[in-house]
TORBASE-87165 format. One record per residue (C-alpha): x, y, z; residue in three letters. Coordinates in steps of 0.05 Angstrom, whole numbers, padded with zeros to 5 digits, always signed. Layout:
<marnus>
XYZALA ...
</marnus>
This chain:
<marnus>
+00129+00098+00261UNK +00135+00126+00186UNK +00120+00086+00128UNK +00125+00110+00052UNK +00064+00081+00009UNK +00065+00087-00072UNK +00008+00073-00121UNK +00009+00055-00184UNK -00045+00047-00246UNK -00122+00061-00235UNK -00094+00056-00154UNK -00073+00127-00152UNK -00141+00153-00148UNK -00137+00128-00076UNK -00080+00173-00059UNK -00098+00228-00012UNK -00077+00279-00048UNK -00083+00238-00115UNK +00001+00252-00118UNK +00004+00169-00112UNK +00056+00172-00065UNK +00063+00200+00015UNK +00079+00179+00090UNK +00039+00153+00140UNK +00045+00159+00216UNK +00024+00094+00233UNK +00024+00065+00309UNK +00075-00007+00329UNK +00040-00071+00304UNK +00002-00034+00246UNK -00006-00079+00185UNK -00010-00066+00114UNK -00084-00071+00127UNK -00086-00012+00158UNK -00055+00024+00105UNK -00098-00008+00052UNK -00158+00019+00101UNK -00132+00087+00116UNK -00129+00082+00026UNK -00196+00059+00027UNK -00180+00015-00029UNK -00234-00028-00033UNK -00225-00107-00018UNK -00253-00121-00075UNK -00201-00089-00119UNK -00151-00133-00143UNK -00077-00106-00124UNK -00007-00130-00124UNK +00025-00103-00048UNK +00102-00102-00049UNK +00133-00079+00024UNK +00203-00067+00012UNK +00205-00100-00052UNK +00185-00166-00028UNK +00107-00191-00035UNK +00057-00184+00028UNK -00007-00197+00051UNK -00058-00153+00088UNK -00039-00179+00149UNK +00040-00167+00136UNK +00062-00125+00198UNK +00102-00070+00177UNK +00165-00026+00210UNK +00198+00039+00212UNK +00216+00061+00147UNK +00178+00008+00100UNK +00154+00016+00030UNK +00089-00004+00018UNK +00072-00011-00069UNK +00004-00026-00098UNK +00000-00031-00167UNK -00057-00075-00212UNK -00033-00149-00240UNK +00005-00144-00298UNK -00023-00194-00346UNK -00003-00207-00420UNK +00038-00246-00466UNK 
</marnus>
């Protein structure tokens, strides 16, 4: 299955290609996990994940045709 990931901020330096944006062939019951290890963005990093929009977790299970989004937290005022 083909997923779409984007990243955003300081999180594009993960990108393969340091574009911040590509597809993955990923295998059924992958998780955004797997993505975030394929990345190798570190655990330790904090990130906001979108898939599709919505907010996920590492262990989110993704689909054909999802869009996964890192980006830092936004904080301010």
């Amino acid at each position: 299955m083909k997923i779409t990931f984007r990243l955003f901020a300081n999180l594009r330096s993960y990108s393969p290609d340091e574009g911040g944006s590509g597809e993955l062939d990923l295998t059924e019951g992958s998780t955004v996990g797997s993505v975030t290890d394929f990345l190798k963005i570190p655990a330790e990093i904090e990130k906001v994940i979108l898939v599709n929009g919505s907010h996920a977790k590492e262990d989110t299970e993704l689909s054909e045709g999802d869009v996964i989004t890192y980006f830092p937290p936004m904080t301010g005022g």
